[in-house]
C-alpha positions in Angstrom: -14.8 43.9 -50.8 -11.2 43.4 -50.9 -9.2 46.7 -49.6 -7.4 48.6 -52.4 -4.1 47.9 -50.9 -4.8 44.3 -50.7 -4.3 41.8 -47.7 -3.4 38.2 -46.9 -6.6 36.6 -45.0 -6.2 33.9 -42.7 -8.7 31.0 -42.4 -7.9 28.4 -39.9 -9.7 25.5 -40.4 -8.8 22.8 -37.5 -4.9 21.7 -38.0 -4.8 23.5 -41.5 -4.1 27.4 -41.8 -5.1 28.7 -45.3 -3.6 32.3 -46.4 -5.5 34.0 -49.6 -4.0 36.7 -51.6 -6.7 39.0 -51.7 -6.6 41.8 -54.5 -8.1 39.9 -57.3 -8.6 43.2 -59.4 -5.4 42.8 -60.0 -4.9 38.9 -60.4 -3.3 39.4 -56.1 -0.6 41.3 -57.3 1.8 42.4 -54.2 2.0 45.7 -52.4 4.1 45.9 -49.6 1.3 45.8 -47.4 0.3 42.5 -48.4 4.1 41.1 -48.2 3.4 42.9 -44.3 1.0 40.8 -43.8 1.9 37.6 -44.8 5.4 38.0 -43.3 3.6 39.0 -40.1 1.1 35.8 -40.4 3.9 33.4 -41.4 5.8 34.4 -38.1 2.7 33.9 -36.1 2.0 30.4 -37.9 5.6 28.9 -37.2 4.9 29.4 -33.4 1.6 28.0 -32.9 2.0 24.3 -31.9 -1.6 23.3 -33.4 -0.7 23.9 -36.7 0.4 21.2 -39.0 -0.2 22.4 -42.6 -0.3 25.6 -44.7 -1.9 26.3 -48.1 -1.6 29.4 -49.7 -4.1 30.3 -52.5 -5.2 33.5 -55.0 -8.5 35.0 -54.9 -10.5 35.7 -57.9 -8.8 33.1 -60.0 -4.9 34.0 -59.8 -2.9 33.2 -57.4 -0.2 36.2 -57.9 0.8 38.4 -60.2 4.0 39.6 -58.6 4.6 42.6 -57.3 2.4 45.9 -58.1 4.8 47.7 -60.7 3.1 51.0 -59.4 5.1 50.3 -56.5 8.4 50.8 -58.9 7.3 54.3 -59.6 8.8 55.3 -55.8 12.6 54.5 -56.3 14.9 57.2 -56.4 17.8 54.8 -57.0 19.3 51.8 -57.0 19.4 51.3 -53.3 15.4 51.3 -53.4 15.9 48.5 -55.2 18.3 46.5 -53.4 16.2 47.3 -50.2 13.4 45.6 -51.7 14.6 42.4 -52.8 16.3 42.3 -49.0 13.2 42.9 -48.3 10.8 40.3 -50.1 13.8 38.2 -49.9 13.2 37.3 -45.8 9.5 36.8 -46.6 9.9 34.3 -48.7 13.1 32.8 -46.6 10.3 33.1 -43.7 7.8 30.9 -45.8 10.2 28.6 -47.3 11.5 27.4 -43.3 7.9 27.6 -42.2 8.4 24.1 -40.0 5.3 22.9 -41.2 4.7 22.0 -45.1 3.3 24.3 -47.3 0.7 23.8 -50.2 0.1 26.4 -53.1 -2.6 25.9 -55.2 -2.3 27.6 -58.4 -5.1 29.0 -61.0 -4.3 31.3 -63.3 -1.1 33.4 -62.8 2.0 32.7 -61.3 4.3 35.1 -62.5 7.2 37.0 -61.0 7.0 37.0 -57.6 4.6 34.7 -57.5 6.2 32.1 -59.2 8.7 33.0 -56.5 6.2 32.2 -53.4 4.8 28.9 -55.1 8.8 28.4 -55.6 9.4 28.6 -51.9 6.4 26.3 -50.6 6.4 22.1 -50.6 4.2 21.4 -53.1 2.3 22.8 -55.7 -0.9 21.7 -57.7 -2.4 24.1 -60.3 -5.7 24.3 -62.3 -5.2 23.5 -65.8 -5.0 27.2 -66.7 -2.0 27.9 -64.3 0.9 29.6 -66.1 4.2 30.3 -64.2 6.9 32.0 -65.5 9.0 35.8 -64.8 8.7 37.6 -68.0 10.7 40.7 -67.1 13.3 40.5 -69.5 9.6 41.7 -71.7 8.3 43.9 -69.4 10.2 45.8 -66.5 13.9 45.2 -67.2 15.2 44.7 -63.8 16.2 41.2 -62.4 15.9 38.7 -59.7 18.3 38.6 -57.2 20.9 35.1 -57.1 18.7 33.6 -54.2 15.8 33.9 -55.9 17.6 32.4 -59.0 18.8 29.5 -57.1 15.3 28.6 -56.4 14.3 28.4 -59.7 17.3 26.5 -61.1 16.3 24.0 -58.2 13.1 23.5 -59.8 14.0 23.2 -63.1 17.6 23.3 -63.8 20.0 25.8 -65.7 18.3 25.0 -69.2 15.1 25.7 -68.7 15.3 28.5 -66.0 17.6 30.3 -68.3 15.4 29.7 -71.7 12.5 30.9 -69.6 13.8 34.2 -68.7 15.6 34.7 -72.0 12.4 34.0 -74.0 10.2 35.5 -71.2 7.7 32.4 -71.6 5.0 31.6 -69.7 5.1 27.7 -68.5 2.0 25.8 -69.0 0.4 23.8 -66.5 1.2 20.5 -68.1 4.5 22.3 -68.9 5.4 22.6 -65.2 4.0 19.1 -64.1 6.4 17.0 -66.8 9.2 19.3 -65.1 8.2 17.9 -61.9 7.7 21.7 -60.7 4.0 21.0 -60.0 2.5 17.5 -58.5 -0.4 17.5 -59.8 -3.0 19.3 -62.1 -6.1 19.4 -61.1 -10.0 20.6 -62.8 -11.5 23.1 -61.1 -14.4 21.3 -60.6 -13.1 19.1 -58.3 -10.0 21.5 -57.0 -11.4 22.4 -53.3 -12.4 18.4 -53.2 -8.6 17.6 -54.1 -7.1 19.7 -51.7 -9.1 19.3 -48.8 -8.1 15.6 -49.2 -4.6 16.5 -49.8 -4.5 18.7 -46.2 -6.0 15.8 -44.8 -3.6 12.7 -45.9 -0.8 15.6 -45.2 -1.9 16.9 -41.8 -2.9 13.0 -40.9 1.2 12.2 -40.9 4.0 12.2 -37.7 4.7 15.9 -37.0 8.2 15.6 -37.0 8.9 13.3 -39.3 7.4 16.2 -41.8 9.3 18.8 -39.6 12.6 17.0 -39.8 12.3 16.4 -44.0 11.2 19.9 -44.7 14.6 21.2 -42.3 17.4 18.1 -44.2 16.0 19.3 -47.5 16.5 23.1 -47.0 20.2 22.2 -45.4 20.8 20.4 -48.2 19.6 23.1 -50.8 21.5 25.3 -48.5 24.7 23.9 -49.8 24.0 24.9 -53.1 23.5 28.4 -52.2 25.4 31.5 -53.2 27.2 33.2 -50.0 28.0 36.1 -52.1 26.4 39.7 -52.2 24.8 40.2 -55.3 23.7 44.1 -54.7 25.9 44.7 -57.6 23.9 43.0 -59.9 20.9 44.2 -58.5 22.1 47.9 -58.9 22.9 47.6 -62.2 19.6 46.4 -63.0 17.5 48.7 -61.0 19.7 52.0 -61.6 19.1 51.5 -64.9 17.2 53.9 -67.5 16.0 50.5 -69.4 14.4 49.6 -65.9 12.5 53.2 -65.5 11.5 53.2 -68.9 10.2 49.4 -68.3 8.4 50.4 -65.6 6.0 53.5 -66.9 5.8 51.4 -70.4 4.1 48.6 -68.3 1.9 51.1 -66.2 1.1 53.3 -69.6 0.1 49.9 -71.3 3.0 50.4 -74.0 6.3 48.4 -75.9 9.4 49.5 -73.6 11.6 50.5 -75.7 15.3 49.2 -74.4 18.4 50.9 -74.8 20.9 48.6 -72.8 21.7 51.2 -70.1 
């Protein structure tokens, strides 16, 4: 039974070190726990010598669902939430320079801060019911922070990243392949087939050769990263009334209703 707070297992299974989201009651969505734990097992992973691959998969049929919005419900102001996206900001920096590649296998959701981690790893190969995508501009009314929107316009370029959050879509997993966001999709009947073969052609390759790629590519994405601070943005966002309202509309299972302040 998965522990109401969640947790990130660890199964290590000779050179390959697989981390599960475990809190599939609610599609694996993130308490700070959780992003404890994987930050904690991340840290361990990058020292230990014998590893050569991660993969990072959902339980239950999801991968993640983002961040638990109950977890909203405990910010006084916007500092709280400025201090959070600092926060989940160096665990995903700690899993995107991981000097081993990373694999996330997708089913089901991939949304928020999820489509954030799958973001931040290698490569991604999804089920065909996978759907990534940060529909906040819908639900919650804050917004991501200028890192975590340099990622996605990485992926998929100014167009769609900005049609995605304006329209607060959903991408398919077909969708996400033909942007090149996702290598491959994949029926679940033959999913665990597919990527224990994939760990094992990865994991079979020169060490450093897959160490040295995964550090040019980040230096070169490093170039095309925003210096500045963006706490402004974020304050605006999160000190809002549209973002409180957001927040007990989505735990209340309700239509926010926005006010632009």
């Amino acid at each position: 039974m998965s522990a109401p707070d969640g947790t990130v297992r660890l199964d290590r299974r000779g050179p390959v070190a697989h981390l599960t989201f475990d809190r599939p009651a609610t599609r694996n969505a993130m308490t700070v726990a959780m992003y404890g734990r994987l930050s904690d097992t991340l840290r361990a992973l990058a020292e230990d010598g014998a590893v050569r691959l991660v993969v990072l998969r959902g339980a239950g049929g999801s991968f993640v669902a983002g961040t638990d919005i109950a977890h909203f419900t405990g910010f006084a102001s916007a500092e709280d939430g400025v201090a959070y996206e600092r926060t989940v900001e160096d665990v995903i920096r700690t899993l995107e320079t991981l000097p081993v590649p990373t694999v996330a296998v997708v089913e089901g959701a991939a949304v928020g801060g999820g489509l954030i981690l799958a973001a931040a790893c290698d490569v991604r190969v999804c089920t065909p019911d996978a759907r990534f995508g940060v529909p906040i501009a819908r639900t919650v009314g804050h917004g991501l922070s200028v890192a975590n929107h340099a990622r996605l316009l990485a992926h998929l370029g100014p167009g769609r990243t900005k049609a995605m959050l304006f329209l607060a879509e959903l991408l398919g997993a077909e969708e996400a392949r033909g942007a090149a966001f996702v290598h491959q999709v994949v029926e679940p009947a033959i999913l665990d087939d597919h990527v224990e073969a994939l760990c094992r052609r990865i994991a079979s390759h020169a060490p450093l050769t897959l160490r040295v790629t995964k550090e040019a590519v980040d230096r070169v994405l490093a170039r095309a990263r925003p210096d500045e601070d963006d706490a402004d943005l974020l304050r605006r966002v999160y000190g809002s009334r549209d973002f409180r309202t957001g927040v007990r509309a989505f735990l209340d299972q309700a239509t926010p209703e926005w006010e632009g302040r």
